[in-house]
DRENKETOR-154445 format. One record per residue: residue in one letter; z, x, y of N, C-alpha, C, O, CB in turn. Coordinates in steps of 0.2 Angstrom, whole numbers, padded with zeros to 4 digits, always signed. Glycine has a CB too. Example, Ala and Ser with C-alpha at 12.3 -4.5 7.8 and 13.67 -1.06 7.14 Angstrom:
# residues 2
a+0039+0066-0028+0039+0062-0022+0039+0066-0016+0042+0071-0017+0045+0057-0022 s+0035+0064-0011+0036+0068-0005+0039+0064+0000+0040+0067+0006+0029+0070-0003 
***
This chain:
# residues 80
x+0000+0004-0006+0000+0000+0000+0000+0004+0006+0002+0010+0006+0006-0005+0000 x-0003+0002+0012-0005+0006+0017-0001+0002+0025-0003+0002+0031-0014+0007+0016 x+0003+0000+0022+0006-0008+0028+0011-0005+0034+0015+0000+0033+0013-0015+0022 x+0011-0006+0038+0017-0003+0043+0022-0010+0045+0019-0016+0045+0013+0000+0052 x+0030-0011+0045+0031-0014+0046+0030-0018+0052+0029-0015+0057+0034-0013+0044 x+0030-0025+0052+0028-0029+0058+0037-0030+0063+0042-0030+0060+0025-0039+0054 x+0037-0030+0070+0043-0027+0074+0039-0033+0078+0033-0033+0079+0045-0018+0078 x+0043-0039+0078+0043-0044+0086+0049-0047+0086+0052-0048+0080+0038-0050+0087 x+0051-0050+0092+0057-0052+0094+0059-0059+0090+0064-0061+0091+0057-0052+0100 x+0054-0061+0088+0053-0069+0085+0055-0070+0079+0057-0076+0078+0046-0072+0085 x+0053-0063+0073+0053-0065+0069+0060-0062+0065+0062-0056+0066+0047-0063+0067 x+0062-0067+0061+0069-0071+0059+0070-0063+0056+0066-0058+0054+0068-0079+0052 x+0077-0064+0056+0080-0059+0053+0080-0058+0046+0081-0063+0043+0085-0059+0055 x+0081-0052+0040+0082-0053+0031+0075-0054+0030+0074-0052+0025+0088-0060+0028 x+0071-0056+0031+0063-0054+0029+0059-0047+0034+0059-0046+0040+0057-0062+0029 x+0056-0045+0029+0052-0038+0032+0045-0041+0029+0044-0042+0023+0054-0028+0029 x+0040-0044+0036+0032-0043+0035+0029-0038+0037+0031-0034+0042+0029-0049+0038 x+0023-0038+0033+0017-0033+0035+0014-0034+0042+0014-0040+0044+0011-0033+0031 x+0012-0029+0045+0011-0028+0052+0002-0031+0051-0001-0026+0049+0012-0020+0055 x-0001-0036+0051-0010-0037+0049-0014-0034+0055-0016-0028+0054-0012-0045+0049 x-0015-0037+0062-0017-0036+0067-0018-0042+0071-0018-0048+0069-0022-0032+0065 x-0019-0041+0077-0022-0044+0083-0013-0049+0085-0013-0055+0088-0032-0050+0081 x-0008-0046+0084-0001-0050+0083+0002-0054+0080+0006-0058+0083+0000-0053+0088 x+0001-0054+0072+0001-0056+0066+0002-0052+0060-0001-0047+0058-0004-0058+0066 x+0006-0055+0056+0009-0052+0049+0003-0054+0047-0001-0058+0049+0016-0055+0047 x+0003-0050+0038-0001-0054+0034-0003-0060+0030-0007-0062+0026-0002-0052+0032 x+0005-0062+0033+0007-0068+0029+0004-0075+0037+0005-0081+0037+0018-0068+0026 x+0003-0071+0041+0002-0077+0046+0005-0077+0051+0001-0081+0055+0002-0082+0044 x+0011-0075+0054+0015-0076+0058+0013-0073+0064+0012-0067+0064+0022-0074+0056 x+0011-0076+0071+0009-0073+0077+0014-0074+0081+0016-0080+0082+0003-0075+0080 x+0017-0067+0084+0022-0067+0088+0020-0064+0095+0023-0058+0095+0027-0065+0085 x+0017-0065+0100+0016-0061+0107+0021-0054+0106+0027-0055+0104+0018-0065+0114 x+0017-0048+0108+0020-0043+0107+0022-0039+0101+0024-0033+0101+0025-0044+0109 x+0020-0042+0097+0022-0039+0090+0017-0034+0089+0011-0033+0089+0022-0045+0085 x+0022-0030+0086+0017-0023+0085+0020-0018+0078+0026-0019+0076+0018-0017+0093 x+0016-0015+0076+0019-0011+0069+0024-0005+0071+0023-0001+0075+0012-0007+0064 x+0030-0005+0068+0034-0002+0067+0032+0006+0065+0028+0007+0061+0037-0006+0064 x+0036+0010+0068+0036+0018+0065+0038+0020+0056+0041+0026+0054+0041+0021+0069 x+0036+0013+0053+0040+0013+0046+0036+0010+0043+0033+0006+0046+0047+0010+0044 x+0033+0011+0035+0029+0009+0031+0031+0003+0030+0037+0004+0029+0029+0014+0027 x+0029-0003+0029+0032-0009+0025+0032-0009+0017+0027-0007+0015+0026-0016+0027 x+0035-0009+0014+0038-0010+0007+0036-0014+0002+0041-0013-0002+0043-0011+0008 x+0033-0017+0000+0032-0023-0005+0040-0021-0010+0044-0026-0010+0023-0021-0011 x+0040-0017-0012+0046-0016-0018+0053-0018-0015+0057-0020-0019+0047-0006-0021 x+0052-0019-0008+0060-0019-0005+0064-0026-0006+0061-0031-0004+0059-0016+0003 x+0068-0026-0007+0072-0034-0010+0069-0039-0003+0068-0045-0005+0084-0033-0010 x+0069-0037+0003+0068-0043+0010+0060-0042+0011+0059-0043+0017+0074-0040+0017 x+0055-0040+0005+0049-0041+0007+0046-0046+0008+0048-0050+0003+0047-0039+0004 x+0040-0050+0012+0039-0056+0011+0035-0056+0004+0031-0051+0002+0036-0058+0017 x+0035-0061+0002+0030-0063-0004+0024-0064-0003+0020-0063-0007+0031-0067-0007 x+0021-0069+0003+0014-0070+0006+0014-0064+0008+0008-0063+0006+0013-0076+0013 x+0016-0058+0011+0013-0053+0014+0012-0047+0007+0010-0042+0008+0018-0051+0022 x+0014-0049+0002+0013-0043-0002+0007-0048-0006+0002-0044-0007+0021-0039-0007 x+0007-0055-0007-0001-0055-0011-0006-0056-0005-0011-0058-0007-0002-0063-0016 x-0008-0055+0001-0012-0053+0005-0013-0046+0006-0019-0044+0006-0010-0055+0011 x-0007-0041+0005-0009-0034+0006-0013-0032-0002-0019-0031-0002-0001-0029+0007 x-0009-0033-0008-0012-0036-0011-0020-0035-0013-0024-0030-0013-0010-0041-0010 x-0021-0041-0014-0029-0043-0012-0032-0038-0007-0037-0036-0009-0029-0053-0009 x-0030-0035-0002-0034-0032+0003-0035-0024+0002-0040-0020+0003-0030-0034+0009 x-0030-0023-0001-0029-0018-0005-0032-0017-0011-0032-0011-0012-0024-0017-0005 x-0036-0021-0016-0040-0021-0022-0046-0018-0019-0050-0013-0022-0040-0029-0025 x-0047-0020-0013-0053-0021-0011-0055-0012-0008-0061-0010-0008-0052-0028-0005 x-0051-0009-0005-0053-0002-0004-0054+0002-0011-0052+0001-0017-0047+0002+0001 x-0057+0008-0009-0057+0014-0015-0052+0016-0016-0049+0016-0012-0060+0020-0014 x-0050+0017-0021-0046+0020-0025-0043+0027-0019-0037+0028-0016-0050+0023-0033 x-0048+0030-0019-0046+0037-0016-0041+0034-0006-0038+0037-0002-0056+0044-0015 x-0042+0028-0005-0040+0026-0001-0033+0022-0002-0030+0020+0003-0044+0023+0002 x-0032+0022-0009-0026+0017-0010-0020+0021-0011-0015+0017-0013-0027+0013-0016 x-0018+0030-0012-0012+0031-0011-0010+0032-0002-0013+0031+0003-0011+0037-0015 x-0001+0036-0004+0003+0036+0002-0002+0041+0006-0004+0038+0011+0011+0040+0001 x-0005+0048+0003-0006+0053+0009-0013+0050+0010-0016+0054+0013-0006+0061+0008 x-0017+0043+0008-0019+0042+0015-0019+0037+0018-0024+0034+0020-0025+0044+0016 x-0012+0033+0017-0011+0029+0024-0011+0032+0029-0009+0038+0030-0005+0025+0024 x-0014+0027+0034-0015+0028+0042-0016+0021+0046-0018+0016+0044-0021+0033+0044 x-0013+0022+0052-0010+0016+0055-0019+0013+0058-0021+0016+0063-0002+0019+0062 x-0021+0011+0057-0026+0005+0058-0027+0002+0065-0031+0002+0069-0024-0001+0053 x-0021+0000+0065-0020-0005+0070-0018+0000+0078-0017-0003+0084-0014-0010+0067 x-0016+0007+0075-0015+0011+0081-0020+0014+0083-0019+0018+0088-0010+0015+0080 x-0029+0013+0081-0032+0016+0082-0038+0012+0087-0043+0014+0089-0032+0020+0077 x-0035+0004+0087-0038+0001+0088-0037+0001+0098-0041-0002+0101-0037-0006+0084 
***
């Protein structure tokens, strides 16, 4: 997984979603301001969202192999 956690003021405390893009989790949640955290999002982690780990998921089937470990995540959304 290549996910940065999602950081906005809106979003409830005890779940950690994926950061998607344009101010949106992958599970859907748009929050003004919301932006990826300096921390990798976790699927494994007990307060993971479940809509955001079958989105990453599925989105993640979808790259090359050589794109799907840790050394080469990169922030996406920070280069936009």
């Amino acid at each position: 997984m290549r996910w940065e956690k999602a950081v906005a003021d809106g979003l409830g405390a005890g779940v950690s979603h994926a950061f998607g893009i344009f101010d949106k989790t992958l599970c859907g949640i748009q929050e003004a301001g919301m932006s990826p955290s300096d921390y990798w999002w976790r699927p494994e982690r007990e307060d993971a969202c479940g809509a955001c780990w079958e989105a990453a998921s599925l989105i993640d089937s979808r790259w090359p192999r050589s794109m799907r470990s840790e050394a080469a995540q990169v922030s996406v959304a920070r280069r936009l």
